[in-house]
DRENLUMLO-984223 format. One record per atom (N, C-alpha, C): residue number from 1; atom name; x, y, z. Coordinates in steps of 0.2 Angstrom, whole numbers, plus 5000, padded with zeros to 4 digits. Example, Ala and Ser with C-alpha at 12.3 -4.5 7.8 and 13.67 -1.06 7.14 Angstrom:
<rs>
seq:atom:x:y:z
1:N:5066:4972:5039
1:CA:5062:4978:5039
1:C:5066:4984:5039
2:N:5064:4989:5035
2:CA:5068:4995:5036
2:C:5064:5000:5039
</rs>
This chain:
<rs>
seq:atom:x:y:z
1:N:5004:5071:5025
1:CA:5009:5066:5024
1:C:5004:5059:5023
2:N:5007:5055:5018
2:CA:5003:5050:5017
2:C:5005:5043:5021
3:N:5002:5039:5024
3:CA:5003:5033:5029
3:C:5002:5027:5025
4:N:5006:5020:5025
4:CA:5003:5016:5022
4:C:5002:5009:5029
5:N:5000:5012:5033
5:CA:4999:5009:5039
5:C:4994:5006:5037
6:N:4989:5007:5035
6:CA:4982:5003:5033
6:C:4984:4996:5029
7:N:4988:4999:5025
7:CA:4991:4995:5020
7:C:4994:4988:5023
8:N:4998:4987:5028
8:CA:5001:4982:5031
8:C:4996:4979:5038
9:N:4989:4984:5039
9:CA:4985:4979:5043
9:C:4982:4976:5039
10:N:4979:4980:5034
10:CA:4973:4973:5030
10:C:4977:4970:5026
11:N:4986:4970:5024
11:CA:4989:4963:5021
11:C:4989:4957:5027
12:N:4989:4960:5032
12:CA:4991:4955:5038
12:C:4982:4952:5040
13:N:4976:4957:5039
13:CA:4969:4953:5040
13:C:4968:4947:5033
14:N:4970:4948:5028
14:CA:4971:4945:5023
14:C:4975:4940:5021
15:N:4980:4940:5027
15:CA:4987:4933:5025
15:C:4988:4936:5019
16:N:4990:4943:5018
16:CA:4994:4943:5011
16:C:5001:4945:5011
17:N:5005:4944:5008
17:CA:5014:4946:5010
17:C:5014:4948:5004
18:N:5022:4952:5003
18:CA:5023:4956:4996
18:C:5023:4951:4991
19:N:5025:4947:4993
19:CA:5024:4941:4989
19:C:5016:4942:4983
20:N:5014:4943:4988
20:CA:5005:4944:4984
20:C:5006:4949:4978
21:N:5008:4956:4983
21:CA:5006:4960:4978
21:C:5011:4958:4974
22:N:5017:4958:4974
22:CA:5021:4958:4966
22:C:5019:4952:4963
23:N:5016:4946:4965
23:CA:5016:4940:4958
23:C:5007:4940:4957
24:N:5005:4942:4961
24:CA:4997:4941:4960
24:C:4994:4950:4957
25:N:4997:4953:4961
25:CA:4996:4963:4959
25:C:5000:4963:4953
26:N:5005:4960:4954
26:CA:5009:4965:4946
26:C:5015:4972:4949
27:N:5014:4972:4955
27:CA:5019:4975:4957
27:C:5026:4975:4958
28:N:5030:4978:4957
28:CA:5038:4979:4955
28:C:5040:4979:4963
29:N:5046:4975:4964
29:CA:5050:4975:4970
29:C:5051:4982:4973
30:N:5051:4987:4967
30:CA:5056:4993:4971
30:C:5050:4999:4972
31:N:5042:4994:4970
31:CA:5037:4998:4971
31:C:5036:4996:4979
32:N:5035:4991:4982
32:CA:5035:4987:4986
32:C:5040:4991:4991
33:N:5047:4993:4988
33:CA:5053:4994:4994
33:C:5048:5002:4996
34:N:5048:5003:4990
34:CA:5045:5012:4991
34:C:5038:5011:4995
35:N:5034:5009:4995
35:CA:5027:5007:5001
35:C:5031:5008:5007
36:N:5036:5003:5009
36:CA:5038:5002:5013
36:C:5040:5008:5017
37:N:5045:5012:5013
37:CA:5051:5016:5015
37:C:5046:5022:5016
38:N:5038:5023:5013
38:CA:5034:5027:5013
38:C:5035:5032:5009
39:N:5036:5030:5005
39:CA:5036:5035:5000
39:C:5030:5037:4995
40:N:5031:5041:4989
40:CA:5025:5042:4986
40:C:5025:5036:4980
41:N:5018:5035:4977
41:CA:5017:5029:4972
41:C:5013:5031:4968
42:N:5013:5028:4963
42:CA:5005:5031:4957
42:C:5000:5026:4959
43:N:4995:5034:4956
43:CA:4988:5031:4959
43:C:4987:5023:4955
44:N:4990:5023:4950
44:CA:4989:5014:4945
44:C:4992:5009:4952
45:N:4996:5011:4955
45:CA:4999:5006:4958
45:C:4996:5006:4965
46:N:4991:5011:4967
46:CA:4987:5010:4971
46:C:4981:5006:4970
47:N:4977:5008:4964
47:CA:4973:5004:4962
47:C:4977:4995:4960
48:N:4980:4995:4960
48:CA:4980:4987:4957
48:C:4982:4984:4965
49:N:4984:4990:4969
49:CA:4984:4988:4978
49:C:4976:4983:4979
50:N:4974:4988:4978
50:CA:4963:4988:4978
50:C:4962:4982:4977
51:N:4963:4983:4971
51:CA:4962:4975:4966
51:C:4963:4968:4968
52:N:4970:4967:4971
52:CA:4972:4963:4972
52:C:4972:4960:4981
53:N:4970:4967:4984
53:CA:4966:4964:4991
53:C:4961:4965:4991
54:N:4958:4967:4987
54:CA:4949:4967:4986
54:C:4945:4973:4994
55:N:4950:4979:4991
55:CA:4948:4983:4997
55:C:4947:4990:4996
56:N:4946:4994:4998
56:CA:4946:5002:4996
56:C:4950:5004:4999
57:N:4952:5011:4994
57:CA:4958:5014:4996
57:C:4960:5016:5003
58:N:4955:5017:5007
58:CA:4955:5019:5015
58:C:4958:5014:5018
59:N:4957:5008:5014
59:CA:4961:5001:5018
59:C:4968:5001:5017
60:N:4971:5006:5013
60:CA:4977:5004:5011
60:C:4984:5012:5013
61:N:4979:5017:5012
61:CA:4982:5023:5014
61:C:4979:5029:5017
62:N:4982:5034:5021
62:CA:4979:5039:5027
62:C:4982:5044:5025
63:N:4980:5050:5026
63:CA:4981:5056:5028
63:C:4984:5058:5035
64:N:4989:5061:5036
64:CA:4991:5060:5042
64:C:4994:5069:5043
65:N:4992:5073:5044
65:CA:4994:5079:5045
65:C:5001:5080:5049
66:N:5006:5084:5045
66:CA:5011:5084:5047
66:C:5011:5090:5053
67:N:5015:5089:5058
67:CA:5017:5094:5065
67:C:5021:5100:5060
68:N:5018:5108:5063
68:CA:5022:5112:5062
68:C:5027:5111:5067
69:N:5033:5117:5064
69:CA:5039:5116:5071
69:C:5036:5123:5075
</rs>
């Protein structure tokens, strides 16, 4: 499973809010709702993540191994 945990520390070390990524990144509101809701994104909208907080991809998303039942 993929985590976007990283993602909302380094917008928070950075003072940056969605606000960044959609008018600075180029990011679409419903891409932003989907981060949120933790859903999947394209790698493009990862990369423009990078870009726009000037970070690597480890700063914005995890692997997170899912629990067998």
């Amino acid at each position: 499973m993929i985590s976007y945990k990283p993602l909302w520390e380094t917008m928070a070390e950075r003072k940056a809010t969605t606000y960044t990524l959609i008018y600075k990144g180029g990011i679409s509101s419903s891409t932003v709702r989907r981060l949120k809701a933790g859903e999947s994104v394209s790698t493009n909208t990862l990369e423009a993540i990078c870009a726009v907080l000037d970070c690597g991809i480890s700063d914005i998303i995890e692997y997170k191994k899912e629990k067998q039942p």
